[in-house]
mmCIF file of the N, C-alpha and C atoms, coordinates in Angstrom:
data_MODEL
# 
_entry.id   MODEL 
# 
loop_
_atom_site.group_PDB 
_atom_site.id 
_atom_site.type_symbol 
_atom_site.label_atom_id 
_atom_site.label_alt_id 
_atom_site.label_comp_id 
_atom_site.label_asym_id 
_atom_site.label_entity_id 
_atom_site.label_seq_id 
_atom_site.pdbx_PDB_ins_code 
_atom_site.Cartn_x 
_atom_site.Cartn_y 
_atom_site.Cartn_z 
_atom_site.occupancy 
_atom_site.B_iso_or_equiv 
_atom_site.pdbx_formal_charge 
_atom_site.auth_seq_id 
_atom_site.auth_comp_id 
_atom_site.auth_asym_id 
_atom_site.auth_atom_id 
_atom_site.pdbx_PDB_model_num 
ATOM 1   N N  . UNK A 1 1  ? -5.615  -10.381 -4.819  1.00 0.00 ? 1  UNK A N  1 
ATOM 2   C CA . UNK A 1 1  ? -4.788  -9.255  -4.460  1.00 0.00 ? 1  UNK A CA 1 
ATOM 3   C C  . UNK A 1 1  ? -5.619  -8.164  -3.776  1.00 0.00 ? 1  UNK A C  1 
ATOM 4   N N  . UNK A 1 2  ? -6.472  -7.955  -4.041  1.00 0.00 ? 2  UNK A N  1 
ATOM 5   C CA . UNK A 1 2  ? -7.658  -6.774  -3.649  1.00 0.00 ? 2  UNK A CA 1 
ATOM 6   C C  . UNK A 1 2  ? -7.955  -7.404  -2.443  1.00 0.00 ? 2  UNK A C  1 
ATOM 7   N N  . UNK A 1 3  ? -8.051  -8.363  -1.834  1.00 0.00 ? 3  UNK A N  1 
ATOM 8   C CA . UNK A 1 3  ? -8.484  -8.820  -0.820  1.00 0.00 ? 3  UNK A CA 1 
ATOM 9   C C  . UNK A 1 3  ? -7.467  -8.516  0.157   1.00 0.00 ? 3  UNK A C  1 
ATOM 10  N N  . UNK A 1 4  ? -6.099  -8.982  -0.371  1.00 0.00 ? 4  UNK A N  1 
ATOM 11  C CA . UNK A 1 4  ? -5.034  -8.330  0.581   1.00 0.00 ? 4  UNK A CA 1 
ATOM 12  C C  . UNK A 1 4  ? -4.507  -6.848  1.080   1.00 0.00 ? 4  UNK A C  1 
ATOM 13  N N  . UNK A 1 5  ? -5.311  -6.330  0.113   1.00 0.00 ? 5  UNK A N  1 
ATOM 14  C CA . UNK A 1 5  ? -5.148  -4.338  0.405   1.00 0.00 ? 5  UNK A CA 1 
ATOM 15  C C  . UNK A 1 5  ? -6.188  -4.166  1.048   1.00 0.00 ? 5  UNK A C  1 
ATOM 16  N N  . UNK A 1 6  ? -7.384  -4.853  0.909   1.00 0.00 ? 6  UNK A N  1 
ATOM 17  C CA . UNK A 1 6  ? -8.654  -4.365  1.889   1.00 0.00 ? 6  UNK A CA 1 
ATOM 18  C C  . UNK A 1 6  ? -8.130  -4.921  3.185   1.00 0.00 ? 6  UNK A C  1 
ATOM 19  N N  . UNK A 1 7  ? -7.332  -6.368  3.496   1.00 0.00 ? 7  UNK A N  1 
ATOM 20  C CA . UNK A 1 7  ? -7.325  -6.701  5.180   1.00 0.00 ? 7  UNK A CA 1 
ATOM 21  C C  . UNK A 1 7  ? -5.978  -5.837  5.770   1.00 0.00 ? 7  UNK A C  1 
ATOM 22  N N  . UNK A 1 8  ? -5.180  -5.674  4.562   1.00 0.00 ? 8  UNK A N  1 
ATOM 23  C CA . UNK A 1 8  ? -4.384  -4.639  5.159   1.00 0.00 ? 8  UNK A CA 1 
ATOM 24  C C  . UNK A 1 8  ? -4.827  -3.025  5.345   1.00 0.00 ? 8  UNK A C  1 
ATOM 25  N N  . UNK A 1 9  ? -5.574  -2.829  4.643   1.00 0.00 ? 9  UNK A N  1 
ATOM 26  C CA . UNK A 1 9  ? -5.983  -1.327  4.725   1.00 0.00 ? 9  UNK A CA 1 
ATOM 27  C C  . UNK A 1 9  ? -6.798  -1.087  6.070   1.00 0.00 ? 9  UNK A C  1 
ATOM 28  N N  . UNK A 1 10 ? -7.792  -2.300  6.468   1.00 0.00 ? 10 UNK A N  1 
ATOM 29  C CA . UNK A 1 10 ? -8.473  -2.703  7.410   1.00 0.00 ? 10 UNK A CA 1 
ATOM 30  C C  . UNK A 1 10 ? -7.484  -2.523  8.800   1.00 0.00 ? 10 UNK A C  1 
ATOM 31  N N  . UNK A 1 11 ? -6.250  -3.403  8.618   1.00 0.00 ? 11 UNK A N  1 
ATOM 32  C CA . UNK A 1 11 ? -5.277  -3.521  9.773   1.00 0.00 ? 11 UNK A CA 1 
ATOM 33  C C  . UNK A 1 11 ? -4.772  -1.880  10.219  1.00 0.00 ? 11 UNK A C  1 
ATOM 34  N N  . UNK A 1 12 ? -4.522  -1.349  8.896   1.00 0.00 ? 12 UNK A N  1 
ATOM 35  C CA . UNK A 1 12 ? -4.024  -0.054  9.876   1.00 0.00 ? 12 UNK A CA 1 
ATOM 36  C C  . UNK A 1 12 ? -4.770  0.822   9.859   1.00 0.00 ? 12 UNK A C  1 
ATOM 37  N N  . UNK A 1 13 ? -5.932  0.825   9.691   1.00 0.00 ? 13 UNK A N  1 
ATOM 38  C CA . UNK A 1 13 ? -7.186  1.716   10.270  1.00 0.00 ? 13 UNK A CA 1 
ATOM 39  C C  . UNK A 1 13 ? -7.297  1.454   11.263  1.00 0.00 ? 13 UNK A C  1 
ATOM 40  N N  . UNK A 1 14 ? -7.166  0.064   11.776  1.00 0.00 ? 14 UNK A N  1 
ATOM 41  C CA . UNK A 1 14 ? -7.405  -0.424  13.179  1.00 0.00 ? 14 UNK A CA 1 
ATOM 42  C C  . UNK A 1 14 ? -6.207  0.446   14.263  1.00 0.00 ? 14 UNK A C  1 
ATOM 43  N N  . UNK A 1 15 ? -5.116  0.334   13.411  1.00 0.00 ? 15 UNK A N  1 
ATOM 44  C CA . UNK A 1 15 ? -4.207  0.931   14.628  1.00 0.00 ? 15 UNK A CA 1 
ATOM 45  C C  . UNK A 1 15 ? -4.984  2.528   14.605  1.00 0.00 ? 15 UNK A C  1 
ATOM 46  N N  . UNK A 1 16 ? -5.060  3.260   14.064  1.00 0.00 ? 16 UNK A N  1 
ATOM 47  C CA . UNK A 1 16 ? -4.977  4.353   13.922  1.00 0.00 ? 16 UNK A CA 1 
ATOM 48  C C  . UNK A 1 16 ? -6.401  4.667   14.607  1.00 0.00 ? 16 UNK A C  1 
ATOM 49  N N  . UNK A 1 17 ? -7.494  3.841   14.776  1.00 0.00 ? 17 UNK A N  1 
ATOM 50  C CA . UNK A 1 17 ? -8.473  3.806   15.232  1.00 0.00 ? 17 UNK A CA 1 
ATOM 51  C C  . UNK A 1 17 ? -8.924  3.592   16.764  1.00 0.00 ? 17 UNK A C  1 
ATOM 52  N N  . UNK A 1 18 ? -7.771  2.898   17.243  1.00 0.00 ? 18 UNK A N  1 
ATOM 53  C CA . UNK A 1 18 ? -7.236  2.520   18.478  1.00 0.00 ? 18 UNK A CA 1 
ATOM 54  C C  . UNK A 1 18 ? -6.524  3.778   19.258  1.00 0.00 ? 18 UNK A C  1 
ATOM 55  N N  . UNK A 1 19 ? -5.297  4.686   18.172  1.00 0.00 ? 19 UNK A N  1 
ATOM 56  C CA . UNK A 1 19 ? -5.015  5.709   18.495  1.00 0.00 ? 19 UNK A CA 1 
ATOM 57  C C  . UNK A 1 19 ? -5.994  6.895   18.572  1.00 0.00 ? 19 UNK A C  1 
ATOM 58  N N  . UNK A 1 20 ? -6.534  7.232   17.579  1.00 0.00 ? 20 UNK A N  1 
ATOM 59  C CA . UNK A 1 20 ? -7.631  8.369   18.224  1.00 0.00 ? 20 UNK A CA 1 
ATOM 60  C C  . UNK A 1 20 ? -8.507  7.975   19.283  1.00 0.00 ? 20 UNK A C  1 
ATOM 61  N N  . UNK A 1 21 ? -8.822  6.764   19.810  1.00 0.00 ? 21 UNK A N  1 
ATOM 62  C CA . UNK A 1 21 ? -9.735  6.299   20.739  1.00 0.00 ? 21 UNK A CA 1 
ATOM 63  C C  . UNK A 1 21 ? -9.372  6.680   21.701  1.00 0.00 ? 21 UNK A C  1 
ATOM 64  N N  . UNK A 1 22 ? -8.103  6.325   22.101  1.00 0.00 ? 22 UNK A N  1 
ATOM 65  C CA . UNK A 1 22 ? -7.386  6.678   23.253  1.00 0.00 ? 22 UNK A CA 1 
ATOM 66  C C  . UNK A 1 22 ? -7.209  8.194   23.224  1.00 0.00 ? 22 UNK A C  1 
ATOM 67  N N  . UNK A 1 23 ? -7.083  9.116   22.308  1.00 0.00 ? 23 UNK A N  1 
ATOM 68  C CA . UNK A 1 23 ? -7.025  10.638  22.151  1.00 0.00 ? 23 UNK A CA 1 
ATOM 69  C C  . UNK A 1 23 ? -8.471  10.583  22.955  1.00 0.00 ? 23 UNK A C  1 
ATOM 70  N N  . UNK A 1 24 ? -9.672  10.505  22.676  1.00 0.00 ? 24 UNK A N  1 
ATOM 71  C CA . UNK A 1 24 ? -11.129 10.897  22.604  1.00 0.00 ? 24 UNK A CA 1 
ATOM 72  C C  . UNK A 1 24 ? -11.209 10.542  24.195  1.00 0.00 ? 24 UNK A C  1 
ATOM 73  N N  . UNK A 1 25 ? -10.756 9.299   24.896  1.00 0.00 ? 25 UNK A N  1 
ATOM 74  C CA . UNK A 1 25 ? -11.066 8.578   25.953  1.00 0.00 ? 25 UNK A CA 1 
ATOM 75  C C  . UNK A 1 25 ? -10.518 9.286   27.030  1.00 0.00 ? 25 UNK A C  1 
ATOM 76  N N  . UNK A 1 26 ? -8.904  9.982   26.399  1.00 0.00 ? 26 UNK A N  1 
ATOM 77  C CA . UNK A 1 26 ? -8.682  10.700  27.456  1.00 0.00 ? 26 UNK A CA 1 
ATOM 78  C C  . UNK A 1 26 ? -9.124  12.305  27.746  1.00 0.00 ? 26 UNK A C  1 
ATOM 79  N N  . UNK A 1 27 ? -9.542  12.776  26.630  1.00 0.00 ? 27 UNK A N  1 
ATOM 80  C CA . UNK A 1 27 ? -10.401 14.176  26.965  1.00 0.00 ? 27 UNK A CA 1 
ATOM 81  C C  . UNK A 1 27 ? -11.447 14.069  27.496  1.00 0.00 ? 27 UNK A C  1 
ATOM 82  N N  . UNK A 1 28 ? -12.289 12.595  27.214  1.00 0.00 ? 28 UNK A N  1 
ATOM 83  C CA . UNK A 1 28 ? -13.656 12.794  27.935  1.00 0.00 ? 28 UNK A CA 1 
ATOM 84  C C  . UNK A 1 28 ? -13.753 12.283  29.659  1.00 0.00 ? 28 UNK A C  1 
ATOM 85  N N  . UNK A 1 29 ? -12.430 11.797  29.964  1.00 0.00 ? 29 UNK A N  1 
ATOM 86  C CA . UNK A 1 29 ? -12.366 11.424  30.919  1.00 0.00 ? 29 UNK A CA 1 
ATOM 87  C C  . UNK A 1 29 ? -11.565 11.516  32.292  1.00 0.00 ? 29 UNK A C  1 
ATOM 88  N N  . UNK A 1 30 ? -10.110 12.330  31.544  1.00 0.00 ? 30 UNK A N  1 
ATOM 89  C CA . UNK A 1 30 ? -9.198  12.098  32.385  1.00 0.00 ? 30 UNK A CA 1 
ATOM 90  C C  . UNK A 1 30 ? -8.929  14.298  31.468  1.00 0.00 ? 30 UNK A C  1 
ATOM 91  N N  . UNK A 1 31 ? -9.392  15.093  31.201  1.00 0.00 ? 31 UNK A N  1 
ATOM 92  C CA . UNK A 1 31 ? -9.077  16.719  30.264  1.00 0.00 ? 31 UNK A CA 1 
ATOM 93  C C  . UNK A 1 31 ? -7.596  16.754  31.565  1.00 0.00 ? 31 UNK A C  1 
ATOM 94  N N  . UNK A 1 32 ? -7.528  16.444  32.424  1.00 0.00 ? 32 UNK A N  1 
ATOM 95  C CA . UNK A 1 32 ? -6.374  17.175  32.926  1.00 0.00 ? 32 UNK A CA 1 
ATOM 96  C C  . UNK A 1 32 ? -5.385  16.560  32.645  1.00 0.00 ? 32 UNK A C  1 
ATOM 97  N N  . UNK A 1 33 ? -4.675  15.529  31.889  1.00 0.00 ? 33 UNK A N  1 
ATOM 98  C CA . UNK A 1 33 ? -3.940  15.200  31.332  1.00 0.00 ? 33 UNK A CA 1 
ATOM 99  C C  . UNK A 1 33 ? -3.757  15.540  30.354  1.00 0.00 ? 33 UNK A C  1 
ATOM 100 N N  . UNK A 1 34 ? -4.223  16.592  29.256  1.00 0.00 ? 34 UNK A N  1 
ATOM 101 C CA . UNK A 1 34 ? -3.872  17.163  28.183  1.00 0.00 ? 34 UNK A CA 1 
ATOM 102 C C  . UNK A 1 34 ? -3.076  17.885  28.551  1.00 0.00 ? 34 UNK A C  1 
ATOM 103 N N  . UNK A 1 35 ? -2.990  18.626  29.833  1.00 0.00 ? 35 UNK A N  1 
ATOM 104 C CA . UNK A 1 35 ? -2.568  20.043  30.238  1.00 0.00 ? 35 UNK A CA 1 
ATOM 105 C C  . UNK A 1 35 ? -1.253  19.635  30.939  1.00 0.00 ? 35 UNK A C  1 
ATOM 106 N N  . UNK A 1 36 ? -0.616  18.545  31.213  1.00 0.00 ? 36 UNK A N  1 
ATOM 107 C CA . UNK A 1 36 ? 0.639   18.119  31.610  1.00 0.00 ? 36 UNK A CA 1 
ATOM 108 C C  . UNK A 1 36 ? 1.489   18.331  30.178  1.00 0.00 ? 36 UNK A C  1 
ATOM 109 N N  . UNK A 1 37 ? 2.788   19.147  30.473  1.00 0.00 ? 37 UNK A N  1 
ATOM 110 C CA . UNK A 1 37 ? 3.908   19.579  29.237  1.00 0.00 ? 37 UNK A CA 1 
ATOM 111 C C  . UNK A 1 37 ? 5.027   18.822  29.582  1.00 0.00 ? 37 UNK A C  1 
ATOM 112 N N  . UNK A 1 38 ? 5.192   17.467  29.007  1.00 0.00 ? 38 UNK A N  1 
ATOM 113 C CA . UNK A 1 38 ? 6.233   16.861  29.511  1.00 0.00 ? 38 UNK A CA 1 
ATOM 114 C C  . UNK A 1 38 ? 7.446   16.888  28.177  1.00 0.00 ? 38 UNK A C  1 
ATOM 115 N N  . UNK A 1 39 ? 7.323   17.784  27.332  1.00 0.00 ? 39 UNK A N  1 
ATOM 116 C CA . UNK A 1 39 ? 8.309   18.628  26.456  1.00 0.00 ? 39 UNK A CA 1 
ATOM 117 C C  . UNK A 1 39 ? 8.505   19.948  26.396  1.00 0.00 ? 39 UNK A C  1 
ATOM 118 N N  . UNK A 1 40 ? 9.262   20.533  26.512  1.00 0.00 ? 40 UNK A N  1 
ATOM 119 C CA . UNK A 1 40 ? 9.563   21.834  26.370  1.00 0.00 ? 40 UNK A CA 1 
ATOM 120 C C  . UNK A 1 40 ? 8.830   23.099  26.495  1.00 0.00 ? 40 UNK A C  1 
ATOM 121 N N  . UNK A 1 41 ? 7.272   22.738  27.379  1.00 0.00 ? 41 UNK A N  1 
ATOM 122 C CA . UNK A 1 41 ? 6.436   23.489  27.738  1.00 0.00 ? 41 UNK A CA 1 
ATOM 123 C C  . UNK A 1 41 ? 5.249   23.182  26.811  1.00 0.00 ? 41 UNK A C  1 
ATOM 124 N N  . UNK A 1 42 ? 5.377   22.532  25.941  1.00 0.00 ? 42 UNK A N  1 
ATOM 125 C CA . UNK A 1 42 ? 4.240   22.017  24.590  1.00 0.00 ? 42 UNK A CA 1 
ATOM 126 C C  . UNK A 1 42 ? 3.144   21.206  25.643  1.00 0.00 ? 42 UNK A C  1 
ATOM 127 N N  . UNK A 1 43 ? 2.313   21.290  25.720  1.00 0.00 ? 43 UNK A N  1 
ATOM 128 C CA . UNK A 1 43 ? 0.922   20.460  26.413  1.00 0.00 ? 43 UNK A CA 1 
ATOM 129 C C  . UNK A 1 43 ? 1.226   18.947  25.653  1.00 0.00 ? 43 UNK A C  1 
ATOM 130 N N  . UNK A 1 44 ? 0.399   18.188  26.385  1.00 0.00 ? 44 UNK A N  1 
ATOM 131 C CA . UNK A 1 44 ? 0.568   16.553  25.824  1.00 0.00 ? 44 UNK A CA 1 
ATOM 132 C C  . UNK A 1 44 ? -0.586  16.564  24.765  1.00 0.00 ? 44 UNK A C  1 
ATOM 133 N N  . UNK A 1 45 ? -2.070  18.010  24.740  1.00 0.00 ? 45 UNK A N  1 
ATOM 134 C CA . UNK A 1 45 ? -2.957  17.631  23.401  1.00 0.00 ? 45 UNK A CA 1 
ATOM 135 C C  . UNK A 1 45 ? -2.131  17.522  22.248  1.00 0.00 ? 45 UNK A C  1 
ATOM 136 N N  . UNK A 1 46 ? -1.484  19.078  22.321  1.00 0.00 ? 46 UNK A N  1 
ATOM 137 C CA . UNK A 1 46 ? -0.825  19.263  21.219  1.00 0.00 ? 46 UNK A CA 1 
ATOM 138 C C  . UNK A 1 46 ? -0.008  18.042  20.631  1.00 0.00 ? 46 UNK A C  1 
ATOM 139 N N  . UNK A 1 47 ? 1.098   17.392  21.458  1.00 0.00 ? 47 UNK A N  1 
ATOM 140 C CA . UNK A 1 47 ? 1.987   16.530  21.059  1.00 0.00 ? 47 UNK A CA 1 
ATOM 141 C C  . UNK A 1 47 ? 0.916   15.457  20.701  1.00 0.00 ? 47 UNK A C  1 
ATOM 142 N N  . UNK A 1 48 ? 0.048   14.984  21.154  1.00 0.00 ? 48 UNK A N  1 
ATOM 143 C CA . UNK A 1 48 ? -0.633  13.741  20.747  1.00 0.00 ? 48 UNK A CA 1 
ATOM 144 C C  . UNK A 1 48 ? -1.313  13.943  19.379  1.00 0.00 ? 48 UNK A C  1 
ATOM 145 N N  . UNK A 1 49 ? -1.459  15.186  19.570  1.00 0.00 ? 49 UNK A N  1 
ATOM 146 C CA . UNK A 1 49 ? -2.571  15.583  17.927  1.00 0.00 ? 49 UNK A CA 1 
ATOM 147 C C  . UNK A 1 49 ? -1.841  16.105  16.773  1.00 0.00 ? 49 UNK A C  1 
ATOM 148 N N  . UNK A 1 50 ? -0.490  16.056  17.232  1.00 0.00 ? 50 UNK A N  1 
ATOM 149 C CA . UNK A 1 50 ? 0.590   15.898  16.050  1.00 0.00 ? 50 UNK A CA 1 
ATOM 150 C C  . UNK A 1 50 ? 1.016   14.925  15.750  1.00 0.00 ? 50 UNK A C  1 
ATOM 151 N N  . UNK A 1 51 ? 1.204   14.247  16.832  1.00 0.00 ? 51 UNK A N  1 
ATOM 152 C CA . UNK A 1 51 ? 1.508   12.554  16.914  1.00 0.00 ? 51 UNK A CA 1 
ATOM 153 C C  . UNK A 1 51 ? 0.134   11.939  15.971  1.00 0.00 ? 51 UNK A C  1 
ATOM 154 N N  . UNK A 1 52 ? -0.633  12.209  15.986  1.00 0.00 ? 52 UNK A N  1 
ATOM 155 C CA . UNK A 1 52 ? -1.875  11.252  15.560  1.00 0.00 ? 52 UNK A CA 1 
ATOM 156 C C  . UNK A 1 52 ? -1.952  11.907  13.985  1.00 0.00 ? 52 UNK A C  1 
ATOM 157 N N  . UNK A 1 53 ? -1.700  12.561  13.601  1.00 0.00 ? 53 UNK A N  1 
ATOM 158 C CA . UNK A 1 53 ? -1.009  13.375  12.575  1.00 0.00 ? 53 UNK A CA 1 
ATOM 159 C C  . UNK A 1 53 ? 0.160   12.686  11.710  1.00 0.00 ? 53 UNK A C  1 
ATOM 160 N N  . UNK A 1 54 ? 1.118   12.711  11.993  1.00 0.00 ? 54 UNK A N  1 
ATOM 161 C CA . UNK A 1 54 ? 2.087   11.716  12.057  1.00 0.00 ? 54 UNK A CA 1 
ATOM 162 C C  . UNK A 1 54 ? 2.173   10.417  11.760  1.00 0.00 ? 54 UNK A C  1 
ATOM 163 N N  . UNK A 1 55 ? 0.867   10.189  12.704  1.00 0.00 ? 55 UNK A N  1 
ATOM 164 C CA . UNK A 1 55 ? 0.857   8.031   12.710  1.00 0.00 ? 55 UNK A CA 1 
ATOM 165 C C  . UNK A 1 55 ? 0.241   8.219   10.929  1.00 0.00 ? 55 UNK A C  1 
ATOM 166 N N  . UNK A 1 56 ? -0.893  8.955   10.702  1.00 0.00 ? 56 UNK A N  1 
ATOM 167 C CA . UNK A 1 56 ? -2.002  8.930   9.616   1.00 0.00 ? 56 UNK A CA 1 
ATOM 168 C C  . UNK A 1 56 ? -1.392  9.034   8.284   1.00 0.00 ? 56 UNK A C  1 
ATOM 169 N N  . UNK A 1 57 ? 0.363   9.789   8.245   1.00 0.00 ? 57 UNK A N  1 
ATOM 170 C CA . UNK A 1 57 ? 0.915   10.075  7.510   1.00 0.00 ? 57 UNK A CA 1 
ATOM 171 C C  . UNK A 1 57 ? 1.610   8.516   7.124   1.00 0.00 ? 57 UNK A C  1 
ATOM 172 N N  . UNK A 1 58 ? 2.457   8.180   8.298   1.00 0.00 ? 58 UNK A N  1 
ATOM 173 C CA . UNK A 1 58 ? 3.491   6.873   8.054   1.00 0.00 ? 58 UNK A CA 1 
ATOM 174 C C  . UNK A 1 58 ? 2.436   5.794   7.546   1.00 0.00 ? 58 UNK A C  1 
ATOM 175 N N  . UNK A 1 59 ? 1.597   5.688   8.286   1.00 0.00 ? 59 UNK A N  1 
ATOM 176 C CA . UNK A 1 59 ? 0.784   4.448   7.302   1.00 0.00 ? 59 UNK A CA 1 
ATOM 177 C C  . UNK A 1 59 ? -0.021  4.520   6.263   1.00 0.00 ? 59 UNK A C  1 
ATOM 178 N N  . UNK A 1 60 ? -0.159  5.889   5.677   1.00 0.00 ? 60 UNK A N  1 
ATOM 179 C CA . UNK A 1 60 ? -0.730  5.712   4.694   1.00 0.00 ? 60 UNK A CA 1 
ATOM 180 C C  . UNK A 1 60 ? 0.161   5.861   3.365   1.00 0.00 ? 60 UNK A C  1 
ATOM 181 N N  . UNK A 1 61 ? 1.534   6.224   4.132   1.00 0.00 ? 61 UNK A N  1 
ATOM 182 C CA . UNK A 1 61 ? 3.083   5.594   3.248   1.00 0.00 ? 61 UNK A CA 1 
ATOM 183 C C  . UNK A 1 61 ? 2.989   4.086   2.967   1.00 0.00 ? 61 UNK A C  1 
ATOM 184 N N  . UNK A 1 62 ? 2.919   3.346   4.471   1.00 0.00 ? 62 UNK A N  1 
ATOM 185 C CA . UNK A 1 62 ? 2.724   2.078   4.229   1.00 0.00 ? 62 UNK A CA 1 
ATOM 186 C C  . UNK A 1 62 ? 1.880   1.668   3.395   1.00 0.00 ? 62 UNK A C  1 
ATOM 187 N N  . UNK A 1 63 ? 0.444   1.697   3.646   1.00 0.00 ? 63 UNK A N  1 
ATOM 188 C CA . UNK A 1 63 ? -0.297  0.947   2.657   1.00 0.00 ? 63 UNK A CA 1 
ATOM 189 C C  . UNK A 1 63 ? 0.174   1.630   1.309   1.00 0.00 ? 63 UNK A C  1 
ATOM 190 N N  . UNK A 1 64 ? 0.335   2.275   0.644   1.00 0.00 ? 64 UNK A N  1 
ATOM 191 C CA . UNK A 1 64 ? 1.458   2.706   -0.355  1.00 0.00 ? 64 UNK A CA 1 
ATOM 192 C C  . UNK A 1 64 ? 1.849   2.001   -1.225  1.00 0.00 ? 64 UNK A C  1 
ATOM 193 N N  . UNK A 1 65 ? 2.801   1.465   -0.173  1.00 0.00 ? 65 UNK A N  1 
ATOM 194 C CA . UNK A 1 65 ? 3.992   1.136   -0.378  1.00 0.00 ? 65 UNK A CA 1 
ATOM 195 C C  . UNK A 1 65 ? 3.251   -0.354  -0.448  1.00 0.00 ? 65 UNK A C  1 
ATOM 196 N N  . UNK A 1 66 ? 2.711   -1.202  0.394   1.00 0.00 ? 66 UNK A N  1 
ATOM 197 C CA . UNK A 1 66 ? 2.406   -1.946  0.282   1.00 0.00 ? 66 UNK A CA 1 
ATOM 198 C C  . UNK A 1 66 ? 1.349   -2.906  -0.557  1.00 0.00 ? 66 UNK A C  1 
ATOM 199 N N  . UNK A 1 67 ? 0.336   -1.818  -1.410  1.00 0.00 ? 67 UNK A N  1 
ATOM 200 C CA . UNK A 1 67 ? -0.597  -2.408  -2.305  1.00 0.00 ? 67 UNK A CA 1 
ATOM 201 C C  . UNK A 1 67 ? -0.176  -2.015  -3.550  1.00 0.00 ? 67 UNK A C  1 
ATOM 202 N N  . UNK A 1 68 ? 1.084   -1.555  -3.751  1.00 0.00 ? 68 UNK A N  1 
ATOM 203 C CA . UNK A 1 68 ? 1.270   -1.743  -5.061  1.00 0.00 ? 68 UNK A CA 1 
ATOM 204 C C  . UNK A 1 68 ? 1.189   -3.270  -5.786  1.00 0.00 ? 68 UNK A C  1 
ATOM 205 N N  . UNK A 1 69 ? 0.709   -2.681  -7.318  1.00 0.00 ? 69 UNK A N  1 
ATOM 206 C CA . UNK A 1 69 ? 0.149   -4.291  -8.087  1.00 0.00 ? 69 UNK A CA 1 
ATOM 207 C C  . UNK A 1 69 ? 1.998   -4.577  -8.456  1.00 0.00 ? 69 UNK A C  1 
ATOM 208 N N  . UNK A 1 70 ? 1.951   -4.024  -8.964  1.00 0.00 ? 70 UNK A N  1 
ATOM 209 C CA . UNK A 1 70 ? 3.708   -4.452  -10.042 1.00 0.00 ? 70 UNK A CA 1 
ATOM 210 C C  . UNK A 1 70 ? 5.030   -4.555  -8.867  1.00 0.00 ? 70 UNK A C  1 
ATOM 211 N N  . UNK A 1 71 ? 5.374   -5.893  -9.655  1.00 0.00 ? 71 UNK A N  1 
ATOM 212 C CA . UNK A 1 71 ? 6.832   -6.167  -8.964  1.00 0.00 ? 71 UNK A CA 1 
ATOM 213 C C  . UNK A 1 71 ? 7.739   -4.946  -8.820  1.00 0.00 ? 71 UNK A C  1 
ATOM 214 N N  . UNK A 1 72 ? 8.690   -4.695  -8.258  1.00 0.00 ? 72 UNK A N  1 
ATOM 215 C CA . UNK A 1 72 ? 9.618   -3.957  -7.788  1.00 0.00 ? 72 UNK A CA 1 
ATOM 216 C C  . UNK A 1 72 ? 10.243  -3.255  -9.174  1.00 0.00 ? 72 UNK A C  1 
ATOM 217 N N  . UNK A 1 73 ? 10.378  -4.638  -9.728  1.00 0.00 ? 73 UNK A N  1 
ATOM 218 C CA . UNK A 1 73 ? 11.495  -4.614  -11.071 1.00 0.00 ? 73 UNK A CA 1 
ATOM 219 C C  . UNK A 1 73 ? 10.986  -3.915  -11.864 1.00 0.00 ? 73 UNK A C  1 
ATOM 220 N N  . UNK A 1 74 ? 9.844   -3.997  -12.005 1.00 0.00 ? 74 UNK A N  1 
ATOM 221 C CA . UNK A 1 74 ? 9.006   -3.867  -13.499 1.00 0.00 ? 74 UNK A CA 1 
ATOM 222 C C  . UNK A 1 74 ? 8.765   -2.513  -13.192 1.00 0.00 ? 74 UNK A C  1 
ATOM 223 N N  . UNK A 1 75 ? 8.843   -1.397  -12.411 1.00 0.00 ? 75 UNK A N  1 
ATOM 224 C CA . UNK A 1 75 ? 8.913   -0.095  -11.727 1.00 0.00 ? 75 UNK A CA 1 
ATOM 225 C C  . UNK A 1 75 ? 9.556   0.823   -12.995 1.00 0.00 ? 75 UNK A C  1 
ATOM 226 N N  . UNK A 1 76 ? 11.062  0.281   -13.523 1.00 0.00 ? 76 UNK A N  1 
ATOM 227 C CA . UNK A 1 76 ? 11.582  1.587   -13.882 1.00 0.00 ? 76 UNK A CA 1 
ATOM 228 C C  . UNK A 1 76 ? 11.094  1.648   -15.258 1.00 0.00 ? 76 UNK A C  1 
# 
């Protein structure tokens, strides 16, 4: 069982690791694309660094949710 929370815990570090990469890749490379507001005047850093915010939250619901030891049932 421990083996399956480490390759899953592993898996969505990976996403989330993939997502800040692409945060980091595009400031060091492309900064004038932060400064495009393709919402309501909000810059795209901001939205991405809430977004990346966001992702860190839902999956760490998931793994959660997902390495619990006890059946469903046995809960209440």
């Amino acid at each position: 069982m421990e083996r399956q929370h480490s390759r899953l815990g592993f898996f969505l570090f990976s996403i989330y690791l993939i997502l800040y990469g692409g945060f980091v890749l595009i400031n060091a490379f492309r900064p004038d694309w932060m400064q495009v507001q393709p919402l309501g005047g909000v810059n795209l850093a901001i939205l991405y660094g809430f977004g990346l915010i966001l992702v860190a939250f839902v999956l760490a619901l998931i793994y959660g949710i997902f390495s619990r030891d006890e059946p469903p049932e046995e809960r209440a």
